[in-house]
N, CA, C and O atoms as a Tinker XYZ file with bonds, in Angstrom:
   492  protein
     1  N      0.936000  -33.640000   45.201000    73     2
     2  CA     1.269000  -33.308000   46.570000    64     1     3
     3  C     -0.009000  -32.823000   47.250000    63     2     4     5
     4  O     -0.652000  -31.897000   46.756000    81     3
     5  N     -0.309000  -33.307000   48.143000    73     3     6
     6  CA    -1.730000  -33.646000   49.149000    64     5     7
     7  C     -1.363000  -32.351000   50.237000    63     6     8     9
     8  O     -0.203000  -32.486000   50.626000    81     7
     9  N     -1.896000  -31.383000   50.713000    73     7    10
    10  CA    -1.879000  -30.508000   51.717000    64     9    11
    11  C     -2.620000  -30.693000   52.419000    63    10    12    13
    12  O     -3.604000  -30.925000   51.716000    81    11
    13  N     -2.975000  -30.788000   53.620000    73    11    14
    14  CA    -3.245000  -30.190000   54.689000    64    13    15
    15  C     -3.097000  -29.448000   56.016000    63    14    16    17
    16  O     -2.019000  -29.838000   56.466000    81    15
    17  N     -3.711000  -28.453000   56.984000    73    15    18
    18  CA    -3.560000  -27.840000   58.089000    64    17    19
    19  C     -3.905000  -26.443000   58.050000    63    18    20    21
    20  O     -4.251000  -25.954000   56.975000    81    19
    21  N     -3.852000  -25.741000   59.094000    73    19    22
    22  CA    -3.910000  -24.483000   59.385000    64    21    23
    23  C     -3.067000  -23.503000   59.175000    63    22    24    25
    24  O     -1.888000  -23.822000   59.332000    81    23
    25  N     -3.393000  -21.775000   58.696000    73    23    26
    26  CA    -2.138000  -21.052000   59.328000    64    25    27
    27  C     -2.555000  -19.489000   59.148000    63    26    28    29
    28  O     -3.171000  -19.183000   58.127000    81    27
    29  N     -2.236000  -18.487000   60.115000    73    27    30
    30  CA    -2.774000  -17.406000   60.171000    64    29    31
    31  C     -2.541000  -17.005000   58.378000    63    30    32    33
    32  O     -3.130000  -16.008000   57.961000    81    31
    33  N     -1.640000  -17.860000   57.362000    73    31    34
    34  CA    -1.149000  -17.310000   56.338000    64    33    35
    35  C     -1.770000  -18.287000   55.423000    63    34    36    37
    36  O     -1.134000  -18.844000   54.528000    81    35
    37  N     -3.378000  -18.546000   55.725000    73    35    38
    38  CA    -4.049000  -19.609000   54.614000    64    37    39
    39  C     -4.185000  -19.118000   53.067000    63    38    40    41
    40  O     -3.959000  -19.659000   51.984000    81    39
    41  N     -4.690000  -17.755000   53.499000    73    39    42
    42  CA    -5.600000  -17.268000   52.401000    64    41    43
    43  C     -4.117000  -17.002000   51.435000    63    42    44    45
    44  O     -4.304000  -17.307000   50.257000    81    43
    45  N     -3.103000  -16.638000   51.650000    73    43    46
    46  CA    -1.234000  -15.882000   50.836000    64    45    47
    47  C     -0.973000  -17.920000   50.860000    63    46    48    49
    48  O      0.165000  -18.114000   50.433000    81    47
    49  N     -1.361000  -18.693000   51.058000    73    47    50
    50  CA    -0.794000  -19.999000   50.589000    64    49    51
    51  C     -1.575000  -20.799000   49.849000    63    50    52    53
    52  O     -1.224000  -21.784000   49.200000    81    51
    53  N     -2.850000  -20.254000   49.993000    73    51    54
    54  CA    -3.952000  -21.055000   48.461000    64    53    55
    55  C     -3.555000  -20.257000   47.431000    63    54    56    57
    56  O     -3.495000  -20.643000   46.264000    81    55
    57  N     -3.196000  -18.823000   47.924000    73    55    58
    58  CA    -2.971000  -18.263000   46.477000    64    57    59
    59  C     -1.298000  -18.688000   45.801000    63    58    60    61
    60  O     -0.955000  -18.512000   44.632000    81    59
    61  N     -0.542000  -19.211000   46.789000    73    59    62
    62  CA     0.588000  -19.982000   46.122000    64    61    63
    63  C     -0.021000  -21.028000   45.765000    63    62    64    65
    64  O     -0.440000  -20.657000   44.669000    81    63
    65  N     -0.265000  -21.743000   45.852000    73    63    66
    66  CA    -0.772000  -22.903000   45.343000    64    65    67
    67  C     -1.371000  -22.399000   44.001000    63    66    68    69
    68  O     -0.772000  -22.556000   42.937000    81    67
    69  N     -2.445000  -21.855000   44.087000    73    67    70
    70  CA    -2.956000  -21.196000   42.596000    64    69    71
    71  C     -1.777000  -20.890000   41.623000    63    70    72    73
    72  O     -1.746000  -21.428000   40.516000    81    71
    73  N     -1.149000  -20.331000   41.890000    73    71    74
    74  CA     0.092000  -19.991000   41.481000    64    73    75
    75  C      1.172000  -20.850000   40.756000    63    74    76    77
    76  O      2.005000  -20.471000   39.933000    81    75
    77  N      0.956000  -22.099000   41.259000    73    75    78
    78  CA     1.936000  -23.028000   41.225000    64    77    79
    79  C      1.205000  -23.970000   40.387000    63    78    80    81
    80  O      1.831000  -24.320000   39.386000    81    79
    81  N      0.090000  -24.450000   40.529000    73    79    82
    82  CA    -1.249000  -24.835000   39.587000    64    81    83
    83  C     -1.406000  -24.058000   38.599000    63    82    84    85
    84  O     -2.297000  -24.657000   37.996000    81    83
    85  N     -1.215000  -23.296000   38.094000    73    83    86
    86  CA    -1.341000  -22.626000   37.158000    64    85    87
    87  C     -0.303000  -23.043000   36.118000    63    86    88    89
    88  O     -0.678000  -23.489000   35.033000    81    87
    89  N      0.854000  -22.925000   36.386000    73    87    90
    90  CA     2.103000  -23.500000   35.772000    64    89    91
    91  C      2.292000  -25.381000   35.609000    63    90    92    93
    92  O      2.820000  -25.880000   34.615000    81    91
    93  N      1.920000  -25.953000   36.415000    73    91    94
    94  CA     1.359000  -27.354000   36.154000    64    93    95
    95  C      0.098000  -27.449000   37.401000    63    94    96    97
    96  O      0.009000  -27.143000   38.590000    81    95
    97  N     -0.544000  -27.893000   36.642000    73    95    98
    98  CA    -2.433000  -27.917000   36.936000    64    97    99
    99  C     -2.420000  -29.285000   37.621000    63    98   100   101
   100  O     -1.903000  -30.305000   37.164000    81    99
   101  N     -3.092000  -29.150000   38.835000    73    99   102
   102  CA    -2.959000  -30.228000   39.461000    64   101   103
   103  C     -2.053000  -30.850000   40.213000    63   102   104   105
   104  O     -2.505000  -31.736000   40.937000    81   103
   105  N     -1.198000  -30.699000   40.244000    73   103   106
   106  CA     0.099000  -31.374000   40.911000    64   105   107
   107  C     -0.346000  -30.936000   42.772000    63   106   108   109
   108  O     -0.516000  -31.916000   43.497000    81   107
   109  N     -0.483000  -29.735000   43.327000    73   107   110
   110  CA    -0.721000  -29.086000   44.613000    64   109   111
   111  C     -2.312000  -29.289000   44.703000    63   110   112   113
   112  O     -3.070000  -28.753000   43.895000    81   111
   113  N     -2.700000  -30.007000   45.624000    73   111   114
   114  CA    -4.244000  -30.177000   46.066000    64   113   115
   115  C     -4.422000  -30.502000   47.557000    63   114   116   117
   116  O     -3.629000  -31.242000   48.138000    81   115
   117  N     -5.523000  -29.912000   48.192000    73   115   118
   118  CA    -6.005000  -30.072000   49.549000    64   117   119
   119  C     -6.566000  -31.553000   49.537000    63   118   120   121
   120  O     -7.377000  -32.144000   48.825000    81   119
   121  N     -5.606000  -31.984000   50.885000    73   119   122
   122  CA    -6.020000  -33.132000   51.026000    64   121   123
   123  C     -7.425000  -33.184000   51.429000    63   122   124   125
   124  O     -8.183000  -32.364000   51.947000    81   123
   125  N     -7.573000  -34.690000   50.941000    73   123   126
   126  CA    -9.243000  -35.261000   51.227000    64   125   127
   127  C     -8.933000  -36.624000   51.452000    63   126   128   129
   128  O     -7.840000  -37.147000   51.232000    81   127
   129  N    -10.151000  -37.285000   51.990000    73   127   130
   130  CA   -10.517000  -38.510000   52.401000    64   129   131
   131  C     -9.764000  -39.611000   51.402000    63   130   132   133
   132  O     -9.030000  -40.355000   52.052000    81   131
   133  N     -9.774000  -39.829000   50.268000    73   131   134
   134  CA    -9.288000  -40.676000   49.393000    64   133   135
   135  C     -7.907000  -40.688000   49.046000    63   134   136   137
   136  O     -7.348000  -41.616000   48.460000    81   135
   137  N     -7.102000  -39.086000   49.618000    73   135   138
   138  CA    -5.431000  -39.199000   49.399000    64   137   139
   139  C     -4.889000  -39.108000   50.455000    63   138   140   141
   140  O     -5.498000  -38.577000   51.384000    81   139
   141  N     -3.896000  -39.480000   50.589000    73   139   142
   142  CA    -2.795000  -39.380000   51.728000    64   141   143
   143  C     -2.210000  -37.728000   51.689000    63   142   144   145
   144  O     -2.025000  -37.100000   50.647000    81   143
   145  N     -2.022000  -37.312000   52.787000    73   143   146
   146  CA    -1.401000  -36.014000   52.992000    64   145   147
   147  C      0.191000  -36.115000   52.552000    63   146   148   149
   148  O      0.827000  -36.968000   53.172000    81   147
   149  N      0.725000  -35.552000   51.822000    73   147   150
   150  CA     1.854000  -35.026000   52.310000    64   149   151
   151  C      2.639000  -34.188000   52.817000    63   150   152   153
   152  O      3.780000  -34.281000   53.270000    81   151
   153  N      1.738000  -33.139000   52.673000    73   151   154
   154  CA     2.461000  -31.628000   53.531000    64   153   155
   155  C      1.730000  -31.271000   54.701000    63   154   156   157
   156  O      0.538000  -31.126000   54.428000    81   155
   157  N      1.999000  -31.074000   55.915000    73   155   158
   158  CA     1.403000  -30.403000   56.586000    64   157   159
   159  C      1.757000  -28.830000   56.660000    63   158   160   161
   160  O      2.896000  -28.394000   56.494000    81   159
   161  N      0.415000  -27.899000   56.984000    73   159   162
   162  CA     0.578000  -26.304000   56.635000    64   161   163
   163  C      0.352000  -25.840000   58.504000    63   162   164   165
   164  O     -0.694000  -26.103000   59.097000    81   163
   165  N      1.311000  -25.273000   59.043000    73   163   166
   166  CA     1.140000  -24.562000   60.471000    64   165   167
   167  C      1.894000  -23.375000   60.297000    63   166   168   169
   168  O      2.488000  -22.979000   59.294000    81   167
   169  N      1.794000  -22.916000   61.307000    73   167   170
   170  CA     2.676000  -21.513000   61.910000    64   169   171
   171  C      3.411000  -21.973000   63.372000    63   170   172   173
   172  O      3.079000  -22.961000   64.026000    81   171
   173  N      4.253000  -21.224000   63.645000    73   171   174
   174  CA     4.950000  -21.586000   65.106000    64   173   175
   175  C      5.615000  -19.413000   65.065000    63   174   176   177
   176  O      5.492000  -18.543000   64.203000    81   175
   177  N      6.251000  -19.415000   66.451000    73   175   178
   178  CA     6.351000  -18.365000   66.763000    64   177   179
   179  C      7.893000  -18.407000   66.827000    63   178   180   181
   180  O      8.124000  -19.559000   67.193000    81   179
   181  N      9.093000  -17.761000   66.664000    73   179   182
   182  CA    10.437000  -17.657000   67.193000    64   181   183
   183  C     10.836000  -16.155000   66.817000    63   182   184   185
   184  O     10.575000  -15.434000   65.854000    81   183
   185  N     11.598000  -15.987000   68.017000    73   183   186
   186  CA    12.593000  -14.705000   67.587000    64   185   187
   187  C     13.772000  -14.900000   66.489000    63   186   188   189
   188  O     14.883000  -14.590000   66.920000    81   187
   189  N     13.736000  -15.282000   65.371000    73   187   190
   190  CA    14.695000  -15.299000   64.507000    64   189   191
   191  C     14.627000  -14.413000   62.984000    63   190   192   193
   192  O     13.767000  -13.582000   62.692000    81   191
   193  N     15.471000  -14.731000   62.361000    73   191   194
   194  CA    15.414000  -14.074000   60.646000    64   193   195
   195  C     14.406000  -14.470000   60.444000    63   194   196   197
   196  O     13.384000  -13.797000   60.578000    81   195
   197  N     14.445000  -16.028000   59.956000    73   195   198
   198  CA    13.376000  -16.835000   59.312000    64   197   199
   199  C     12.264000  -16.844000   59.174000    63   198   200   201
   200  O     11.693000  -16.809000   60.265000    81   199
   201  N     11.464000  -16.881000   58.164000    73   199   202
   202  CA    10.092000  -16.084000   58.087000    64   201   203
   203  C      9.242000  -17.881000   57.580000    63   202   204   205
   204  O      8.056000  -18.061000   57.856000    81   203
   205  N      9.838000  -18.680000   57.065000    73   203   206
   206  CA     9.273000  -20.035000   57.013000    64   205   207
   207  C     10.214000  -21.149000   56.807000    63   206   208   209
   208  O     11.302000  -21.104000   56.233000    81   207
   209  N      9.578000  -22.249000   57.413000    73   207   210
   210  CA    10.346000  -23.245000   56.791000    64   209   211
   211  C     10.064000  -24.546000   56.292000    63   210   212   213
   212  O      9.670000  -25.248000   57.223000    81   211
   213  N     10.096000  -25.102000   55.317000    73   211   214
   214  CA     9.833000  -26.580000   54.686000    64   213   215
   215  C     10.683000  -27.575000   54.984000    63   214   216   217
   216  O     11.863000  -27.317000   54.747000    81   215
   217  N     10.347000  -29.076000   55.618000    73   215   218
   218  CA    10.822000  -29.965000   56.020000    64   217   219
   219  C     10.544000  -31.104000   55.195000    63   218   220   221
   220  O      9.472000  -31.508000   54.745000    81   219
   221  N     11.967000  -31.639000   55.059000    73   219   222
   222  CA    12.055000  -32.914000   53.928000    64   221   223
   223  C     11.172000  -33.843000   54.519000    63   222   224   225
   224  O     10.921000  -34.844000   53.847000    81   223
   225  N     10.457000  -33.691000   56.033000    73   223   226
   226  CA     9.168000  -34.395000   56.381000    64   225   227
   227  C      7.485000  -34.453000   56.125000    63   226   228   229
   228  O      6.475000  -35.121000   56.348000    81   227
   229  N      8.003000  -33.207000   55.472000    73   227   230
   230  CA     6.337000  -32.781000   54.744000    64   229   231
   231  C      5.710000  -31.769000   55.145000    63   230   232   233
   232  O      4.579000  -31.538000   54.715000    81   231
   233  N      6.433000  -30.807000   56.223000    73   231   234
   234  CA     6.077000  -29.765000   56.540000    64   233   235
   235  C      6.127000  -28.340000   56.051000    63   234   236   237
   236  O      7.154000  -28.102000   55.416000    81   235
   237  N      5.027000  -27.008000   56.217000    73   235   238
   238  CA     5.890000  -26.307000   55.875000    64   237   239
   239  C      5.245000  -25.115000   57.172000    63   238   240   241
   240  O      4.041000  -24.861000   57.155000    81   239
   241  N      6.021000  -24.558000   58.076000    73   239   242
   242  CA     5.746000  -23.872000   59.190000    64   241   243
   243  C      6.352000  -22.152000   58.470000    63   242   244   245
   244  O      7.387000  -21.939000   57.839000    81   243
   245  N      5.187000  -21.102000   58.897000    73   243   246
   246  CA     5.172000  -19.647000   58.971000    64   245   247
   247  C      5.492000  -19.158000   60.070000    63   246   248   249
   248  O      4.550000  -18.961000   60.837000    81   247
   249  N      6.933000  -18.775000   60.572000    73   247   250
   250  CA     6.923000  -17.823000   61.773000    64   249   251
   251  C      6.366000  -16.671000   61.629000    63   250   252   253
   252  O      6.607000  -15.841000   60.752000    81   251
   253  N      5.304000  -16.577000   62.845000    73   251   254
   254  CA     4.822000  -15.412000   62.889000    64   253   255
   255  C      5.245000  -14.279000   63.299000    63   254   256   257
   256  O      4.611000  -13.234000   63.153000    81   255
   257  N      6.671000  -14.398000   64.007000    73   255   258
   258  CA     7.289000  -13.037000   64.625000    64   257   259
   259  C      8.161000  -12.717000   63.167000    63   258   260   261
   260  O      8.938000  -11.763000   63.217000    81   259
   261  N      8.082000  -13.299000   62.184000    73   259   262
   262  CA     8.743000  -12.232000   61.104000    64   261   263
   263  C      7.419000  -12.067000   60.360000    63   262   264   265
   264  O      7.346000  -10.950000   59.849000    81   263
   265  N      6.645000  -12.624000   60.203000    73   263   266
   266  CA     5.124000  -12.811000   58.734000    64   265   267
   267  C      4.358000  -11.720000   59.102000    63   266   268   269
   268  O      3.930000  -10.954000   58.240000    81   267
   269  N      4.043000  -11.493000   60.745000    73   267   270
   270  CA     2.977000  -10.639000   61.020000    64   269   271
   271  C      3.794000   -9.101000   60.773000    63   270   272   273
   272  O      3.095000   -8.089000   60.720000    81   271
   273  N      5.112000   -9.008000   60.646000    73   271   274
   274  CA     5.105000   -7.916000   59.733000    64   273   275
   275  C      5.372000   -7.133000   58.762000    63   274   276   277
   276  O      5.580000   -5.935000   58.573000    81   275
   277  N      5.298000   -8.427000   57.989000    73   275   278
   278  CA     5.534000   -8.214000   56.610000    64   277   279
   279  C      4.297000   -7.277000   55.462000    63   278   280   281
   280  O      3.380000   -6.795000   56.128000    81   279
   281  N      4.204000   -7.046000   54.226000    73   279   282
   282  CA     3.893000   -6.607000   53.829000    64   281   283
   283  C      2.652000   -8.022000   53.135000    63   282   284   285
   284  O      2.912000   -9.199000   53.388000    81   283
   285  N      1.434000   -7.658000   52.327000    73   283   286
   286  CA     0.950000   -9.074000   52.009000    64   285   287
   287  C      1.669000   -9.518000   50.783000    63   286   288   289
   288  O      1.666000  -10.693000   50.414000    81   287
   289  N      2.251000   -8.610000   50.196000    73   287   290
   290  CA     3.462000   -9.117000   48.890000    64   289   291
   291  C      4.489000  -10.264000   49.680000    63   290   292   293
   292  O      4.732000  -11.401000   49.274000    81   291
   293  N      4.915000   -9.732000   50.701000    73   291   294
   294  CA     5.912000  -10.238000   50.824000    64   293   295
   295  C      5.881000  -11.678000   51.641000    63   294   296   297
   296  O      6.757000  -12.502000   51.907000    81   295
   297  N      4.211000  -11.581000   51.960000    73   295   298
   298  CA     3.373000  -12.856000   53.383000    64   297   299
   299  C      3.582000  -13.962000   51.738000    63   298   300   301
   300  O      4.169000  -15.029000   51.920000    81   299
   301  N      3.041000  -13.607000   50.092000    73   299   302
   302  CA     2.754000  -14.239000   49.492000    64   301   303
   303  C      3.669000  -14.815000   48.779000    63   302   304   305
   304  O      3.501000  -15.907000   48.235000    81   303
   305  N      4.999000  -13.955000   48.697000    73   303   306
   306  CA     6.242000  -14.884000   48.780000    64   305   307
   307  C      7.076000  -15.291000   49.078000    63   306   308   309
   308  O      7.977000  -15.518000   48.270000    81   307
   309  N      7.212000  -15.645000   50.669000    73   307   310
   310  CA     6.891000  -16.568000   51.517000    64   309   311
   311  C      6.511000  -17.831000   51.059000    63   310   312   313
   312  O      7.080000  -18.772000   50.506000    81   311
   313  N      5.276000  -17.552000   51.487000    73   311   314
   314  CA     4.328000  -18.803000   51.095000    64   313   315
   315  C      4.517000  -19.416000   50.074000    63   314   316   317
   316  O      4.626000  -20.636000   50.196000    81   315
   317  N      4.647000  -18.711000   48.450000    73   315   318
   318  CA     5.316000  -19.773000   47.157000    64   317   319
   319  C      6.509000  -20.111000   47.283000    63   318   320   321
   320  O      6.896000  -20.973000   46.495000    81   319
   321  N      7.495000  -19.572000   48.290000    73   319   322
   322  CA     8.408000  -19.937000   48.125000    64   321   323
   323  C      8.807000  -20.808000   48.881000    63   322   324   325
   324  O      9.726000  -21.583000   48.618000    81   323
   325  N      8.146000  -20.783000   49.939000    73   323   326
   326  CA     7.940000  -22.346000   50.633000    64   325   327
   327  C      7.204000  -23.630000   50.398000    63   326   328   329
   328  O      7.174000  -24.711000   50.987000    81   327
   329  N      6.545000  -23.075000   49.196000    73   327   330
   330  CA     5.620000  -24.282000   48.295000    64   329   331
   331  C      6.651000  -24.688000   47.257000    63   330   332   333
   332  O      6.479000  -25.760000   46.677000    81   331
   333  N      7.483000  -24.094000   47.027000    73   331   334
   334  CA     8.571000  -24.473000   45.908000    64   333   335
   335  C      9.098000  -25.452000   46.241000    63   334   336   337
   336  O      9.207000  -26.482000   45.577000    81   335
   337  N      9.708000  -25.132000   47.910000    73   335   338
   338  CA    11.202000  -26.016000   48.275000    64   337   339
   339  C     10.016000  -27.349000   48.730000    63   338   340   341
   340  O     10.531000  -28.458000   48.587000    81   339
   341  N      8.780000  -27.381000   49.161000    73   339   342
   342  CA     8.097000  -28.516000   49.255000    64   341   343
   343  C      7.548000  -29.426000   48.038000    63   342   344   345
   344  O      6.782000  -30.386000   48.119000    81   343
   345  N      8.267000  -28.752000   46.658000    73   343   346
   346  CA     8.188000  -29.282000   45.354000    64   345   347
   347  C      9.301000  -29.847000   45.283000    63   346   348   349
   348  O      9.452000  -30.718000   44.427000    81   347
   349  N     10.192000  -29.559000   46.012000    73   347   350
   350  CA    11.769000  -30.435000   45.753000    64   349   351
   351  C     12.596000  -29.404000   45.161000    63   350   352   353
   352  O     13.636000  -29.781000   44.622000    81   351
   353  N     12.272000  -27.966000   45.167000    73   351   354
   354  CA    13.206000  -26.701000   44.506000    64   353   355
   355  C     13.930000  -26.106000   45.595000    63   354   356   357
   356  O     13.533000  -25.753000   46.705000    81   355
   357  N     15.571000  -26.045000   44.832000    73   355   358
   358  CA    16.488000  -24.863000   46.126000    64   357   359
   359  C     16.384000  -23.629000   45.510000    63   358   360   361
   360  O     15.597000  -23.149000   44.694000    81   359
   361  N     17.304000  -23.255000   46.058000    73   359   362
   362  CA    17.274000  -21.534000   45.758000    64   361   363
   363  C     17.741000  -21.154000   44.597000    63   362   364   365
   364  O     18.756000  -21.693000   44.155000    81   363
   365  N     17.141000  -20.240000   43.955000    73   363   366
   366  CA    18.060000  -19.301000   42.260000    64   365   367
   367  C     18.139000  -18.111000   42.717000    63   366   368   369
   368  O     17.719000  -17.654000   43.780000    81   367
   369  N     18.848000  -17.485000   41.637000    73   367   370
   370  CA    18.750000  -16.247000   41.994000    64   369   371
   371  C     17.786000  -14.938000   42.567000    63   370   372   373
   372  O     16.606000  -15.079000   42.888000    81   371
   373  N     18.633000  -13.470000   42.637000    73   371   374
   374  CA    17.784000  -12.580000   43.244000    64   373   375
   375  C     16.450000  -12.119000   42.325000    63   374   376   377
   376  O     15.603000  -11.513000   42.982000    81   375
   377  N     16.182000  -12.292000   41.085000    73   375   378
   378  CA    15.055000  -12.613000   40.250000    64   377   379
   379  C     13.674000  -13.316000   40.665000    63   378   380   381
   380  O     12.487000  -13.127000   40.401000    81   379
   381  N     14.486000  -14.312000   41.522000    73   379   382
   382  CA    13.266000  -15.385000   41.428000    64   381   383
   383  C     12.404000  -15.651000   42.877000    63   382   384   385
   384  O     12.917000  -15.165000   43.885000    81   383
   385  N     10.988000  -16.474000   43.051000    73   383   386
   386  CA    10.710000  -16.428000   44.335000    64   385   387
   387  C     11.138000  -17.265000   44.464000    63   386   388   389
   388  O     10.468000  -18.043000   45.143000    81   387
   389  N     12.370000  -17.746000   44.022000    73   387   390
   390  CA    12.944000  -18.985000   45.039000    64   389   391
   391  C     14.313000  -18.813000   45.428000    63   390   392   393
   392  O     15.221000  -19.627000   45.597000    81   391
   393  N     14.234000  -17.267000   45.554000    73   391   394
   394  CA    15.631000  -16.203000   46.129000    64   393   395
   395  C     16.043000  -16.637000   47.408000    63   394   396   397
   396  O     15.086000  -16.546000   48.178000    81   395
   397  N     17.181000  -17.124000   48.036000    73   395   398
   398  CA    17.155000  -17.237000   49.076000    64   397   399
   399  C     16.193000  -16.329000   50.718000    63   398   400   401
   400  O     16.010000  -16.759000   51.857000    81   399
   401  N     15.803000  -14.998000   50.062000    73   399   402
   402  CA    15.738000  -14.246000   51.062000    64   401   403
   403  C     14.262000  -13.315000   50.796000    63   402   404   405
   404  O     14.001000  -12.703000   49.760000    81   403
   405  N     13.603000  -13.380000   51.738000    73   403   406
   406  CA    12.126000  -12.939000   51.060000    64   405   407
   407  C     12.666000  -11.308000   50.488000    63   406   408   409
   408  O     13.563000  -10.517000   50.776000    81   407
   409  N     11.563000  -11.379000   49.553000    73   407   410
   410  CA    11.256000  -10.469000   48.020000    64   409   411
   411  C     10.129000  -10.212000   48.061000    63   410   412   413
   412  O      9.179000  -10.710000   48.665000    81   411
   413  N     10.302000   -8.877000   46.959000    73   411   414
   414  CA     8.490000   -8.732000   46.485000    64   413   415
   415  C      7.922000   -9.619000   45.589000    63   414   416   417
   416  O      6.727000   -9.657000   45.296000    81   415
   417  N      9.089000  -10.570000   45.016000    73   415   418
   418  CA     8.687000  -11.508000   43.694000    64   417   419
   419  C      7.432000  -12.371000   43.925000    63   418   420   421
   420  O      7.522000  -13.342000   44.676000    81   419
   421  N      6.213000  -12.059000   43.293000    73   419   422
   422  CA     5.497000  -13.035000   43.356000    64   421   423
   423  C      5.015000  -13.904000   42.095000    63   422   424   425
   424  O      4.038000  -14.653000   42.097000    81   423
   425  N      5.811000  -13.685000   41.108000    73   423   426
   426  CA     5.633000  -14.313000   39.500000    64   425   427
   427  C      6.507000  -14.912000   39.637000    63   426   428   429
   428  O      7.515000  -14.543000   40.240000    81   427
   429  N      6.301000  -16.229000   38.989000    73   427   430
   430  CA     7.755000  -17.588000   38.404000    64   429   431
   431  C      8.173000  -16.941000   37.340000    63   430   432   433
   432  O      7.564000  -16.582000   36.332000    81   431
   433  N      9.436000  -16.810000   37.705000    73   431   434
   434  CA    10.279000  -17.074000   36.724000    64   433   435
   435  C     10.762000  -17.886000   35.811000    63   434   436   437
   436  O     10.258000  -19.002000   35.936000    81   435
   437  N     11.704000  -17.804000   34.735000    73   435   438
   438  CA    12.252000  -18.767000   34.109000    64   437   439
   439  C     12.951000  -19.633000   35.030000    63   438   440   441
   440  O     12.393000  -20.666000   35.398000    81   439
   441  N     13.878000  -19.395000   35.364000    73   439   442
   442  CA    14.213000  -20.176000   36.505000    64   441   443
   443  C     13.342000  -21.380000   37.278000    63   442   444   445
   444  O     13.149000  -22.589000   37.143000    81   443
   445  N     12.875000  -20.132000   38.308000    73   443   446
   446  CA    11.810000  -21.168000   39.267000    64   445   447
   447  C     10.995000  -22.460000   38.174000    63   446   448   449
   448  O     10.961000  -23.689000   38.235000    81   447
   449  N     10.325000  -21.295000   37.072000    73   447   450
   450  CA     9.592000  -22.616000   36.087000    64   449   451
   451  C     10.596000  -23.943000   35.366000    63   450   452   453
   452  O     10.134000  -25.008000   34.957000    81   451
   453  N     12.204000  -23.501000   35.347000    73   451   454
   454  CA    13.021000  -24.536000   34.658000    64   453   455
   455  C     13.117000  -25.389000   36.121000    63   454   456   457
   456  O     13.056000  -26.614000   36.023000    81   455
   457  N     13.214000  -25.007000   36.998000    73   455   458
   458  CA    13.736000  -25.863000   38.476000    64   457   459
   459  C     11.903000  -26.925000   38.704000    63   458   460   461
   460  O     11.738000  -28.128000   38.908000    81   459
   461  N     11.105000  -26.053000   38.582000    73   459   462
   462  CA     9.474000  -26.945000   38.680000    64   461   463
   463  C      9.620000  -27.787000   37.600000    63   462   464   465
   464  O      9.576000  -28.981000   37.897000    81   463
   465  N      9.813000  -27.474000   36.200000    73   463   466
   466  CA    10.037000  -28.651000   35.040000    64   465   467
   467  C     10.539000  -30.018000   35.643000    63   466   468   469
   468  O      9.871000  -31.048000   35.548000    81   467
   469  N     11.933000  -29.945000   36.356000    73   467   470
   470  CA    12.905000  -30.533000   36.511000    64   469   471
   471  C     12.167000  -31.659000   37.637000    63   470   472   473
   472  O     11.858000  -32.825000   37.395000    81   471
   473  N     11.980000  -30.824000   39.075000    73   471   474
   474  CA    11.192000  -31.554000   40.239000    64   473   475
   475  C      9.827000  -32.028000   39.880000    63   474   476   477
   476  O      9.254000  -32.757000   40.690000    81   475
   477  N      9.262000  -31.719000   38.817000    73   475   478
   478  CA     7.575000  -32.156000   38.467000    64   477   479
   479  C      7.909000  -33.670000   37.981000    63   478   480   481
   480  O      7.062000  -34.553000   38.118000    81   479
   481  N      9.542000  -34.006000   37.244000    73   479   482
   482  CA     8.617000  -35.000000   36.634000    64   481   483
   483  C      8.894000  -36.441000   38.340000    63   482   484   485
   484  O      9.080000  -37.645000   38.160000    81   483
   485  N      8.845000  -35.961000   39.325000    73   483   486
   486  CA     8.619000  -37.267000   40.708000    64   485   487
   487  C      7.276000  -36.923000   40.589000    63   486   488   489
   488  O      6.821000  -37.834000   41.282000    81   487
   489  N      6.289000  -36.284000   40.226000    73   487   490
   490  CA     4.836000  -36.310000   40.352000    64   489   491
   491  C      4.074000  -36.834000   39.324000    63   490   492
   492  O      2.847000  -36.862000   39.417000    81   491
């Protein structure tokens, strides 16, 4: 999966990525000249709950009226946990960063790692 774009939340989404690379190496990389993108990385602004969202189009957008005041624990899971559902992962339980509802969780779980097993092997 090819990334590219901007977002006040770069530096809390390379470190998901690290994160997620770590557990399978390689799979998450910044796009370059020789691959096709598939994700684009932005921010947008709304008055709502929602703190991000990933689109079965390849997106994954940070609202900034919930991110800017969050804690950086909580900016960073966010960010993996919106790198998850752009892996093809839904939600597990309150354990995991792929809790429906932002957390301090910033370690995979069994879970999250059995749900990445599962979605890794389309890569």
């Amino acid at each position: 999966m090819d990334w590219d774009g901007s977002s006040a939340y770069i530096s809390q989404f390379n470190s998901g990525v690290s994160l997620w690379n770590s557990y399978k190496s390689g799979v998450i990389r910044k796009d370059t000249i020789t691959t096709i993108q598939d994700l684009a990385i932005s921010d947008y602004y709304e008055v709502s709950s929602t703190a991000g969202v990933t689109s079965s189009a390849g997106t994954i957008r940070f609202n900034n009226y919930q991110m800017a005041g969050y804690t950086s624990t909580k900016k960073l899971n966010v960010a993996i946990h919106e790198i998850g559902h752009a892996l093809g992962l839904g939600h597990n339980t309150s354990a995991d960063v792929m809790y429906a509802y932002v957390s301090n969780n910033t370690a995979l779980s069994v879970n999250d790692r059995a749900s990445y097993d599962a979605a890794y092997l389309t890569y």
